[in-house]
N, C-alpha and C positions, 0 to 999 in steps of 0.2 A: 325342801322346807318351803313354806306357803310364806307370802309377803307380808300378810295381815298378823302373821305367829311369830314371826321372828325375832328373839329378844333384842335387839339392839333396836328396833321400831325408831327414828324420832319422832318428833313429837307432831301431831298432825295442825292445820293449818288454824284452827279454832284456836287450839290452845295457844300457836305461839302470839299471837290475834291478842287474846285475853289476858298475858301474860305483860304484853308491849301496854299495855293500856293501863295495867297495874303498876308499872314500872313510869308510864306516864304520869299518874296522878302521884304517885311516891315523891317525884322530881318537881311537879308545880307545887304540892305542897312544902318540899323542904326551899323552894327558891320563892315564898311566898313566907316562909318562916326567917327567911332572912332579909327581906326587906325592912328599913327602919320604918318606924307609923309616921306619919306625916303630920309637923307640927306647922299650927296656925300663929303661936302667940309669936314668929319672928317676923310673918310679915303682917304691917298694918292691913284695918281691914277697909280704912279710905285713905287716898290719897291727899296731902295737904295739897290747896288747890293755890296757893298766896302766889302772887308776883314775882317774877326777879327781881332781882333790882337787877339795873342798865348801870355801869358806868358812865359817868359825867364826860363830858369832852374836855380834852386838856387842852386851858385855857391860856398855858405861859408861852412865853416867846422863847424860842429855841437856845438864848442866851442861857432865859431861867432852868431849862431843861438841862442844861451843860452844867450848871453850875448845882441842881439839887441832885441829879443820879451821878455823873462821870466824876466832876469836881472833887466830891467830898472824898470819894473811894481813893486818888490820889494824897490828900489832903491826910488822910487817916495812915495809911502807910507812911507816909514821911512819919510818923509820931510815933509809932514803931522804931526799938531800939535797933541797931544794928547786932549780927551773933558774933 
């Protein structure tokens, strides 16, 4: 039996060529079907340009500093009932 006649033949070089390209485009289109569209109204479309502000320099003496942040926090737990 001849090579060219032979039922089980696969399929020749063109077609599987034209096949993969079909199967290409099938795949961009369904991974192009599931991208979300891209929205604009989340991000601004200028950026505010305004200043920081800078924190001030602290100006108290380490006394003051003892007795507004560490101080109090002691001070407040003593006023706290015991369980």
């Amino acid at each position: 039996m001849a090579i060219d006649v032979h039922p089980r033949r696969g399929r020749s070089p063109e077609e599987i060529i034209k096949e993969q390209k079909a199967q290409a485009e099938k795949n961009k289109a369904r991974a192009n079907a599931r991208k979300p569209e891209p929205t604009t109204d989340l991000v601004p479309a200028k950026t505010d340009t305004t200043a920081v502000a800078t924190l001030a320099p602290d100006t108290r003496t380490p006394a003051q500093r003892y007795l507004d942040e560490i101080a109090v926090r002691r001070n407040a737990d003593r006023l706290d009932p015991l369980p």
